[in-house]
ZARO-834527 format. One line per 5 residues: number of its first residue (from 1); their letters; for each residue z, y, x of N, C-alpha, C. Coordinates in steps of 0.05 Angstrom, whole numbers, plus 32768, in hexadecimal, padded with zeros to 4 digits. Layout:
BEGIN
NUM = a = Z:Y:X:Z:Y:X:Z:Y:X; ...
END
This chain:
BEGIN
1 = xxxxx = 8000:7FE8:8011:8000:8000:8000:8000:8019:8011; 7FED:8027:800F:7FE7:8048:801A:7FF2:8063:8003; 8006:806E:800C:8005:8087:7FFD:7FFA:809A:800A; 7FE8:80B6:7FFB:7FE0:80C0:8009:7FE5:80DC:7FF6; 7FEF:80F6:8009:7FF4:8110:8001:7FED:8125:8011
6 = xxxxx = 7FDA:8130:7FF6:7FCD:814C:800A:7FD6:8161:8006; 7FD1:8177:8018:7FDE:818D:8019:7FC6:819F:8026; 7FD0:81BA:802A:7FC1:81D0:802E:7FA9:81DB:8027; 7FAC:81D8:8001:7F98:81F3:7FF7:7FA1:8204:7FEC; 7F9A:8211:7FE0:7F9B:822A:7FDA:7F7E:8239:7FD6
11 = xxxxx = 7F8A:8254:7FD6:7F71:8268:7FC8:7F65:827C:7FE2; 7F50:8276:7FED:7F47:8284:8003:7F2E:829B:7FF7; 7F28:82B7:800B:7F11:82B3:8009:7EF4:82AD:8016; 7EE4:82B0:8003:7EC0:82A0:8015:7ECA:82AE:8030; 7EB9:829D:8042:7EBD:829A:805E:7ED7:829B:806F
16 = xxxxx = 7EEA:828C:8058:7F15:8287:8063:7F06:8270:806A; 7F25:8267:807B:7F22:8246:807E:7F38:823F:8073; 7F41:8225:8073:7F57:8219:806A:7F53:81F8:8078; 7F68:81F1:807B:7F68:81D2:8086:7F84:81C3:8077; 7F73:81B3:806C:7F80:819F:8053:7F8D:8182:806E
21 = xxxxx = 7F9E:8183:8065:7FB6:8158:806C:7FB7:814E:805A; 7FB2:8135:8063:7FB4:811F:8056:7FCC:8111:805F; 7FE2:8114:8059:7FFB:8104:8067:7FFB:80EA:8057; 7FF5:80D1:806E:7FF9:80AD:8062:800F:80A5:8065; 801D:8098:804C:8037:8081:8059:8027:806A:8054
26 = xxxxx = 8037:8057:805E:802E:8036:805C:802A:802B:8077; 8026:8016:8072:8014:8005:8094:7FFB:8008:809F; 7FFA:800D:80B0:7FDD:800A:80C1:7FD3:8027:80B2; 7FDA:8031:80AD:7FD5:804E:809E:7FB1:804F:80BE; 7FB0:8050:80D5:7FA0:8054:80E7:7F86:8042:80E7
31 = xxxxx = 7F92:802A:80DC:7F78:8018:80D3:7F6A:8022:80BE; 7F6B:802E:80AE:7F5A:8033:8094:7F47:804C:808F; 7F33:804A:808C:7F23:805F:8093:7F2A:8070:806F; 7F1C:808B:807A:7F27:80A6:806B:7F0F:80B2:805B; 7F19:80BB:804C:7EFE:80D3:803E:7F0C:80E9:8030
36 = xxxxx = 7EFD:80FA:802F:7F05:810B:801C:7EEF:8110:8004; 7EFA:8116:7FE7:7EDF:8122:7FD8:7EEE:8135:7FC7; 7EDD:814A:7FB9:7EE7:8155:7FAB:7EDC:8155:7F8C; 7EEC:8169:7F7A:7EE4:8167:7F5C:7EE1:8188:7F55; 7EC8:818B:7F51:7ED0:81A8:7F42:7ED4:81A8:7F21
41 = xxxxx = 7ED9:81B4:7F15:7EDE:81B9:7EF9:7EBF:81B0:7EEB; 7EC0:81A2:7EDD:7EA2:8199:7ECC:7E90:818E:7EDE; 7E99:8189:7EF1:7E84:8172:7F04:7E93:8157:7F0D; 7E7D:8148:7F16:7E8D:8128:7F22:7EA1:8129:7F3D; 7EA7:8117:7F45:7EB3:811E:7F5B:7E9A:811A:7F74
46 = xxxxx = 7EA0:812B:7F86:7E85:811F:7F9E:7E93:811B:7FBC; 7E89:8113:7FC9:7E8F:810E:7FE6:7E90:8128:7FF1; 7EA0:811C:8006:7EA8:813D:8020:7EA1:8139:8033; 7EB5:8120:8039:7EB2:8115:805B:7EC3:80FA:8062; 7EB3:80EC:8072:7EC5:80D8:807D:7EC7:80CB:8093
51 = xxxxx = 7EDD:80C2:8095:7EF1:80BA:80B8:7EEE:809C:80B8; 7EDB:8092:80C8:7EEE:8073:80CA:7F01:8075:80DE; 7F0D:805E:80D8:7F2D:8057:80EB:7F31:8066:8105; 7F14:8052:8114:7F1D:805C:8129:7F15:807D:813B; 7F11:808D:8128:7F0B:80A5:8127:7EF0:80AC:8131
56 = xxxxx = 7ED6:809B:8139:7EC2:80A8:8152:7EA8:80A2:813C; 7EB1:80A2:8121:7E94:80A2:8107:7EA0:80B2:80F3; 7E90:80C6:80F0:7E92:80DD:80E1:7E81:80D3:80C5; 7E7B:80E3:80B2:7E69:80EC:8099:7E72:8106:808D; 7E5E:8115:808B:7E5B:8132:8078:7E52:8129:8065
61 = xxxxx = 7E55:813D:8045:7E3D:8145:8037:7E29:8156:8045; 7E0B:8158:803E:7E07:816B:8046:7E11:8190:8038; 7E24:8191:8028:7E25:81A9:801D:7E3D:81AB:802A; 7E4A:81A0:803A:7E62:81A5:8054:7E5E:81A7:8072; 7E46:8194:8072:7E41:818E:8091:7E3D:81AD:80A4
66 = xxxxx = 7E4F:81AE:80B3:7E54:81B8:80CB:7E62:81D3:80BF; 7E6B:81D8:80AB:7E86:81EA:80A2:7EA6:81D7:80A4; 7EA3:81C0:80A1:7EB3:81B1:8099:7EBD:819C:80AC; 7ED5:8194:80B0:7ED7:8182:80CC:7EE5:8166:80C2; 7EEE:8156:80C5:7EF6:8143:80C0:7F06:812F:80D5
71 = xxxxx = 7F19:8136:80D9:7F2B:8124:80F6:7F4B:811C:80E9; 7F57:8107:80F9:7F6B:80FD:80FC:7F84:80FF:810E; 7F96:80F4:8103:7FAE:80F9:811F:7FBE:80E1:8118; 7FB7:80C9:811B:7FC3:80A9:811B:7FE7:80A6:811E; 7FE9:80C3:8127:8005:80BF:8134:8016:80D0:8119
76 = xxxxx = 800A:80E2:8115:8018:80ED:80FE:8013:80E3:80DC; 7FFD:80CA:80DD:7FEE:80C0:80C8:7FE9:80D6:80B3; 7FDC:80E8:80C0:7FD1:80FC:80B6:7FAE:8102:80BB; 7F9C:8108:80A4:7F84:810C:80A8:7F80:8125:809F; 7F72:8138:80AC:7F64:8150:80A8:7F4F:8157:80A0
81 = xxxxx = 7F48:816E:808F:7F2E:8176:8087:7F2D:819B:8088; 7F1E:81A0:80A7:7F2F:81B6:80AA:7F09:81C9:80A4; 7F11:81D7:808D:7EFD:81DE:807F:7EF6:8205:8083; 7ED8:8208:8094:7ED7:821E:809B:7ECA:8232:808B; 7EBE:824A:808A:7EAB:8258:807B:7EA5:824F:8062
86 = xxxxx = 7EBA:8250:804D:7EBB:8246:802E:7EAE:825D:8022; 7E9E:8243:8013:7E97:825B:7FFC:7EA1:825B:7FDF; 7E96:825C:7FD1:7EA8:825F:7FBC:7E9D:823E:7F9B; 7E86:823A:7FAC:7E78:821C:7FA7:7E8D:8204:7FB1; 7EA5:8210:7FC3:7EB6:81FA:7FD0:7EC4:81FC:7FB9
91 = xxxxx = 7ED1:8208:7FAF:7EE5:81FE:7F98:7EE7:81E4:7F82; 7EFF:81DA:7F85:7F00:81C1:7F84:7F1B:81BA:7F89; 7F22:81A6:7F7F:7F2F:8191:7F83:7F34:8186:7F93; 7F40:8181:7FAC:7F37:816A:7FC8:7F4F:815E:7FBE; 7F3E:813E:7FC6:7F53:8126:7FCA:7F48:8119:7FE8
96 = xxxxx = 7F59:810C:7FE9:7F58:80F8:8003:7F59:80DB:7FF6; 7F4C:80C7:8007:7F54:80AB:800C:7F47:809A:801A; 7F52:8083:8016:7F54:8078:802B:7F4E:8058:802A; 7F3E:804B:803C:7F31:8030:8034:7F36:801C:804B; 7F30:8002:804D:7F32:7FF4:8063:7F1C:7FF7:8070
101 = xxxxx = 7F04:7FF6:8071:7EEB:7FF4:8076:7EDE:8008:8076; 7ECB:8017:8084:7EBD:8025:8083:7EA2:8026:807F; 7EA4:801D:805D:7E82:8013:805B:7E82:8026:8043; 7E64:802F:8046:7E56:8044:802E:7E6B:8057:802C; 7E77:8069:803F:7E8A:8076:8038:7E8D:808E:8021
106 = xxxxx = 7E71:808E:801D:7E72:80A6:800A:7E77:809D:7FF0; 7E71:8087:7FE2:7E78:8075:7FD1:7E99:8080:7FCB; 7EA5:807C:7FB1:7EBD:8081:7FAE:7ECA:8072:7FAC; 7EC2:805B:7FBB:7ECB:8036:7FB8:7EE9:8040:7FD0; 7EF6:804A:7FC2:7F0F:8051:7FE4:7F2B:803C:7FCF
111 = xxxxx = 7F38:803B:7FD3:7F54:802B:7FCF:7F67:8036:7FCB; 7F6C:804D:7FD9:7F84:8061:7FCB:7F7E:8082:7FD2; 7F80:808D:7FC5:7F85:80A4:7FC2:7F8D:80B2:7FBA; 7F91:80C6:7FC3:7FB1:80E4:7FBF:7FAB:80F7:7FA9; 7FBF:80FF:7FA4:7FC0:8112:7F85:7FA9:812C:7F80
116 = xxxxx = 7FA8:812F:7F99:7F95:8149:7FA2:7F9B:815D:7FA6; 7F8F:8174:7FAB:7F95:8194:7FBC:7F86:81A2:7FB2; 7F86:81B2:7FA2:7F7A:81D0:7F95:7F6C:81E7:7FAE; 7F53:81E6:7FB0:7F4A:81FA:7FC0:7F35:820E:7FB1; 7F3F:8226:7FB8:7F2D:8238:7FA4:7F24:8248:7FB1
121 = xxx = 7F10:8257:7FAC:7F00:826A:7FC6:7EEA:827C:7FB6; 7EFE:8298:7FB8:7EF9:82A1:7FAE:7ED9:82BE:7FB4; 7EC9:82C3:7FA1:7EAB:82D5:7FB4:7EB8:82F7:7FB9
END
């Protein structure tokens, strides 16, 4: 069992940054590869980004790729999504989670995930 709790959003504005945690309890919290996606109001949820385990395979959306970073810290079982030049299209929902495997990551096939983090960004 993985619990997973995010933290750091809030209300920025276009071109703030903000960098969202994912704090894991459980076992092997370092084995299990990561994603994040978000939800805006009247849309589905979509992909962000994702970590396998051993941190050296990335994935963007492309409507994030290279504003958006995606790294780990095994020791604090904490995952990051440290998010630059927002616009106001970022607003959303972010959740985290977290899978054994790192297959089709963009897929929302993940195993557990966290309550979520309110990020708003304002024009």
């Amino acid at each position: 069992q993985v619990q997973l709790v995010e933290s750091g959003g809030g209300v920025v504005q276009a071109g703030g940054s903000l960098r969202l945690s994912c704090a894991g309890s459980g076992r092997a919290f370092s084995a299990y590869a990561m994603g994040w996606f978000r939800q805006a109001p009247g849309k589905e949820r979509e992909f962000v980004a994702a970590l396998a385990a051993s941190g050296s395979i990335r994935d963007y959306s492309d409507s994030v790729k290279g504003r958006f970073t995606i790294s780990r810290d095994n020791a604090k079982n904490t995952v990051y999504l440290q998010m630059n030049s927002l616009k106001p299209e970022d607003t959303a929902v972010y959740y985290c989670a977290a899978r054994r495997a790192y297959v089709d990551p963009r897929r929302g096939e993940y195993d557990y995930w966290g309550q979520g983090t309110q990020v708003s960004v304002s024009s």
